[in-house]
N, C-alpha and C positions, 0 to 999 in steps of 0.2 A: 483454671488455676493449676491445678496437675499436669494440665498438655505442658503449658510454659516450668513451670517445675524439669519435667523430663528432659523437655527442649535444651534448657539450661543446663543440665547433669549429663549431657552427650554434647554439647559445644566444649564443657570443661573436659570431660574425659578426652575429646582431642586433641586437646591444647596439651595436654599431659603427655599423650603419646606422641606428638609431636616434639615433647620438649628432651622424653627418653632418647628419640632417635637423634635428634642433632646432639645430644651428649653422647651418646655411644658414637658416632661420626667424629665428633669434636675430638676425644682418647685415639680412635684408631688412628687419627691424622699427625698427633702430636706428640702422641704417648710412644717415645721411640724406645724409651729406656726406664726402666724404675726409678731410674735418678733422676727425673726430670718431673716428678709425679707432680711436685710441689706448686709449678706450675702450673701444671691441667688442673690442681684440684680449685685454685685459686683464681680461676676463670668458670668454673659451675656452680661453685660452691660459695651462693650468695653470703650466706652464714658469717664468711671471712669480712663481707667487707665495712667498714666501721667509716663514720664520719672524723674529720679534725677541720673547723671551724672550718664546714658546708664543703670541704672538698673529701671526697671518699677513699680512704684507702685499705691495705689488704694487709688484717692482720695475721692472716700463716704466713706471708711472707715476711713479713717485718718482724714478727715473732719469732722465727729463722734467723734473722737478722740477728736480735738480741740473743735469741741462743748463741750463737756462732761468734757474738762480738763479746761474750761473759758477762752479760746486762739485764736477763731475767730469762725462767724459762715460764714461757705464757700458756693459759688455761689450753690454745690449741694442740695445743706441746707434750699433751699430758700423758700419752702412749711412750714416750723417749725413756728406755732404760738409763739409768745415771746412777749415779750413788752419790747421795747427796754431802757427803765429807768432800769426795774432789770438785764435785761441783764448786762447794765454798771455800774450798780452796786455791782452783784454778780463776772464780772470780775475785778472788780477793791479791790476786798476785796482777792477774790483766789489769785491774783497777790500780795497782799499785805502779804498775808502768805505764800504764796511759794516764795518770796524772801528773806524773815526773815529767812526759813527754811535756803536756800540756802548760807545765808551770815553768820549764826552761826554755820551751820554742813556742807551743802554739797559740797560748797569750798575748805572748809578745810580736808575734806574725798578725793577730787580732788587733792589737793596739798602734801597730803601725800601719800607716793606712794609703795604699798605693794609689788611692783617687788624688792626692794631694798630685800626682804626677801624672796622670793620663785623666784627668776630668772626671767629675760626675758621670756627664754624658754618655760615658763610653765605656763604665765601668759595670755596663751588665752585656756587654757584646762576647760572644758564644766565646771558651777559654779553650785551645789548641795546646795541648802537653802533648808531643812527641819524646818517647824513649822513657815515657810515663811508669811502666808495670802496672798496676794497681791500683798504684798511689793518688786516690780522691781525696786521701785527705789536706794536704797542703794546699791542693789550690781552691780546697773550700774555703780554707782560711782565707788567703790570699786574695780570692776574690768572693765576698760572702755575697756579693748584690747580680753574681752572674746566673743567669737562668740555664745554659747549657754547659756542658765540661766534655770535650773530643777527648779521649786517651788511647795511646796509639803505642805500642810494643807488637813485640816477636812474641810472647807465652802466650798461651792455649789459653783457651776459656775453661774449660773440664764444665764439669756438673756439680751440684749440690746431694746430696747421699739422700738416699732416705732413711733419715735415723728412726724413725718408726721399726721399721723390719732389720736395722742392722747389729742391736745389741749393744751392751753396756760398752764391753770390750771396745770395742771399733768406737763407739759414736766418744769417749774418754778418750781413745788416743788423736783420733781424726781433731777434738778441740787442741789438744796439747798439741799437735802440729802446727794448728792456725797459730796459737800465741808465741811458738818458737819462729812460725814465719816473721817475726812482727819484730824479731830482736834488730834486726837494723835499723828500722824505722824508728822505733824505741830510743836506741843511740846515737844512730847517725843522723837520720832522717832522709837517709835512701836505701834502695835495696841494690843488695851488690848481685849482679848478675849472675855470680858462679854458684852462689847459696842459692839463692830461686833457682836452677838449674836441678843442682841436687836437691832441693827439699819436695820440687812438682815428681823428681822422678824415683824419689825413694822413700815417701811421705803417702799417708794418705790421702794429702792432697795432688787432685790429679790435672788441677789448673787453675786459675787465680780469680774464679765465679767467689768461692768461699770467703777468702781478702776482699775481694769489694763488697760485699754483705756486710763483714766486720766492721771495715770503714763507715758504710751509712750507717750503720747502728752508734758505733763510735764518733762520728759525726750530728748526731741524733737528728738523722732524716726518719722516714717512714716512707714506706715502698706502696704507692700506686699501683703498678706492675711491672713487670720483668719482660720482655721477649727476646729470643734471641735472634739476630738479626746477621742478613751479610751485603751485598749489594748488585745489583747488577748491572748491566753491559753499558747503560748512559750514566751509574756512579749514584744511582738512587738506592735508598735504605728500603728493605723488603724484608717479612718476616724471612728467618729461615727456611722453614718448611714450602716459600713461594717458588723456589727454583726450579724451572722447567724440568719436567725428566730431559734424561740424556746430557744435563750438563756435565763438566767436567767439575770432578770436589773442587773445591771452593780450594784455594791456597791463605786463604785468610776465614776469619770468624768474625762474630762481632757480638755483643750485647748491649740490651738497650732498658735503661732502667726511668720509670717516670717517678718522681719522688717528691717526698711533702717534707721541708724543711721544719723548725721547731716555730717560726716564725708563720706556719700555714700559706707560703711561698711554694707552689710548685716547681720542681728542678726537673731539668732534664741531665743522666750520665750515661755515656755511651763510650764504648771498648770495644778497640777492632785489634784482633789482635794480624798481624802481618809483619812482614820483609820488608822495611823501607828503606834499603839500598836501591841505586837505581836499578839494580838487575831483580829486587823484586818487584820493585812501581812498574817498570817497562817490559815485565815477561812474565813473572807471577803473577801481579796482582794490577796491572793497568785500570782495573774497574776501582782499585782506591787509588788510584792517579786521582782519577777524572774525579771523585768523591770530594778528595782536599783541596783541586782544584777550583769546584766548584761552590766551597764555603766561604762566605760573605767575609766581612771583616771581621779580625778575630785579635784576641788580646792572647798571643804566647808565651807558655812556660818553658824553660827548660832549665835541670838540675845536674848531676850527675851524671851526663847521657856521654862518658866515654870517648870524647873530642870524636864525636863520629860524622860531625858536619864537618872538619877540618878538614876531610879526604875527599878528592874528588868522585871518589864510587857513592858518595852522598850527596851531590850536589844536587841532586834535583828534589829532595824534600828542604835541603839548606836555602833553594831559588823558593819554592812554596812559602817558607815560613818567611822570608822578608817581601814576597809579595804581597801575601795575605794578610800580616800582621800592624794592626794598627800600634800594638806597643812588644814588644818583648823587654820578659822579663826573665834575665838567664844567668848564672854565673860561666866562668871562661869554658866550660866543655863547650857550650852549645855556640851559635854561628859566629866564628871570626870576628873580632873586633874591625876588621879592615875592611868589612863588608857593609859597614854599618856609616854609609857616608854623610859627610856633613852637610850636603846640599837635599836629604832624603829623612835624616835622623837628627833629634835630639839626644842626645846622650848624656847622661848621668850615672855615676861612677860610686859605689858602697866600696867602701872596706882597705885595702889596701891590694896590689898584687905578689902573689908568692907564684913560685916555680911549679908546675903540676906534681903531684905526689908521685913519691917513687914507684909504685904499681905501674907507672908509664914511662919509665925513664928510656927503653928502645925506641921511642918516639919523642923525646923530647924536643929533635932539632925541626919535629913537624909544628909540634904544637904548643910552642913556649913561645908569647906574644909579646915580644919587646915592644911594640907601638903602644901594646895596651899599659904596659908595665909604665912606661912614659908619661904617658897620659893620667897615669894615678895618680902624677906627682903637683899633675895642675889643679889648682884649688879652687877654679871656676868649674872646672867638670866632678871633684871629686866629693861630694856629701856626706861624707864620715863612714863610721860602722852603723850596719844595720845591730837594733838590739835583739838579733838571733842567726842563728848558724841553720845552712840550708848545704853546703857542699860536702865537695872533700877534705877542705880543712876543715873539719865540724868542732876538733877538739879547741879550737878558739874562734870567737866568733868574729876577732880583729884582723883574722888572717883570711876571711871572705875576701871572696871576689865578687861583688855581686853587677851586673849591667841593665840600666832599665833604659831601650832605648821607645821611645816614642811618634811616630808619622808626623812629619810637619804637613801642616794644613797645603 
């Protein structure tokens, strides 16, 4: 009985040391930065991970989440210098704008329900927002029964801080940065490029990992895991850290989040960040050519996105998104009304047509759509106002332009 005793107490002791060394492996392979801690701890550190009806998820990271989104700070959290007056006060002003958001638009994005126009069927196929930023949150709404969300901009990923080690000071202003990030979304319900510009490069946000934590929190997911991901040479998704030495940096990023909806729905959201002009799909970045290429059929967003399909130096994401897409749903920035034919598309028309906003008047004679403007007028294509505002006319919601066009069979 003592032999098997012993036996037993040197099988465990090296299953221990066994399990030190693939953790000290595990750190030196991924631990590139401090800022990235949150991740490594949350892949060793069973401790984090909690069930929500039979699927497992990770509470430092979601925890993080709700820190970062002004939604609680959780027992993991409990090393974070704060002071708890700004704390309740910075949650109670976030709360006080993401409810205002939520009671003039994202209710009403909830209540109107875009299966009535692309089917049941088709309304969980993978969601493609190109010239996206961050913003998860609208096509959660938009599409609550989708299992995947592609989000696809120019900004940087950055990292997550570790507020453990960075102090009251920093981890207070780093939050008031995230919520001042949020004032357009707040009001407009898009982010204007010049602001994200300045706020990633004179903020202590140093890329828009932070904002998408917000969003799921704000969204009330729960984070699975996190990797950060880019792709390689046939257009397939690979952690980061899988790239051959001696590649060349990457000209694009990506992350990849697996997530647990309030519904115990698993999501999948993923953010690449890249150059999708054709001189970056054909010379930067060709390995996310082949990526968008190679995605099945997809149900497309686009909002706000700067008539940057109108020019030809875009055509080859503007060719992607009407081959791949089984419906888009866009107002007038995104692809040409005139490309949307009638032997190929149904089309259905919200709101009324105005003239693009002044912010673009040195391009007006590129991107002012008399065809479309025409067509607003016939009351077989045109289906009223939407009851919420999503563009640049955001300050009425009658002066949307909204286009849902849809694959005919």
């Amino acid at each position: 009985m003592n032999y098997l005793v012993a036996k037993i107490n040197k099988i465990l002791a090296f299953i221990v040391i066994i399990f030190i060394f693939n953790a000290c492996n595990n750190k030196k392979g991924g631990e590139t930065s401090k800022e990235i801690n949150y991740e490594v701890k949350s892949v060793i550190d069973s401790s984090s991970i909690m069930k929500s009806k039979e699927v497992s998820y990770d509470t430092l990271l979601t925890g993080i989440a709700d820190f970062i989104g002004g939604i609680k700070i959780s027992k993991k959290l409990s090393n974070i210098e704060i002071d708890s007056i700004f704390w309740n006060n910075l949650k109670k002003e976030t709360d006080k704008n993401f409810n205002k958001t939520s009671e003039t638009r994202l209710t009403n994005i909830s209540n109107w329900n875009i299966n009535d126009f692309i089917g049941n069927n088709r309304d969980s196929l993978t969601v493609f927002y190109p010239f996206s930023g961050p913003d998860f949150l609208h096509v959660n709404y938009l599409y609550p029964n989708t299992k995947t969300f592609v989000l696809l901009a120019i900004e940087k990923i950055g990292n997550i801080p570790d507020f453990e080690t960075k102090g009251a000071r920093f981890t207070e202003k780093y939050l008031k940065d995230i919520n001042n990030f949020m004032r357009d979304i707040y009001l407009r319900g898009y982010f204007i490029t010049s602001h994200m510009k300045t706020d990633l490069k004179e903020t202590s946000n140093n890329g828009l990992l932070g904002s998408l934590y917000w969003f799921i929190s704000r969204t009330e997911h729960k984070i699975i895991n996190q990797e950060f991901i880019t792709l390689d040479e046939n257009g397939r998704i690979i952690k980061e850290n899988s790239i051959n030495e001696g590649w060349l940096e990457s000209q694009y990023d990506g992350v990849s989040f697996k997530l647990l909806d309030k519904n115990g729905k698993e999501k999948k959201l993923i953010y690449f960040s890249g150059d999708i002009s054709n001189k970056g799909l054909t010379k930067k970045n060709p390995e996310l050519k082949t990526y968008l290429n190679n995605l099945g059929q997809v149900n497309t967003f686009v909002k706000a996105a700067s008539y940057l399909m109108h020019y030809n130096s875009f055509d080859q994401i503007r060719n992607i998104v009407l081959d791949k897409s089984y419906s888009v749903f866009q107002d007038d920035t995104g692809v040409p009304y005139r490309f949307y034919k009638p032997e190929t598309f149904d089309v259905s028309l919200f709101g009324r047509y105005r003239d693009p906003i002044k912010d673009f008047a040195s391009t007006m004679d590129i991107i002012t759509q008399e065809d479309l403007r025409q067509d607003y007028k016939k009351k077989d294509l045109n289906k009223g106002s939407l009851p919420f505002s999503l563009g640049y006319h955001y300050r009425n919601r009658k002066n949307q332009n909204q286009q849902l066009a849809v694959k005919k069979n």
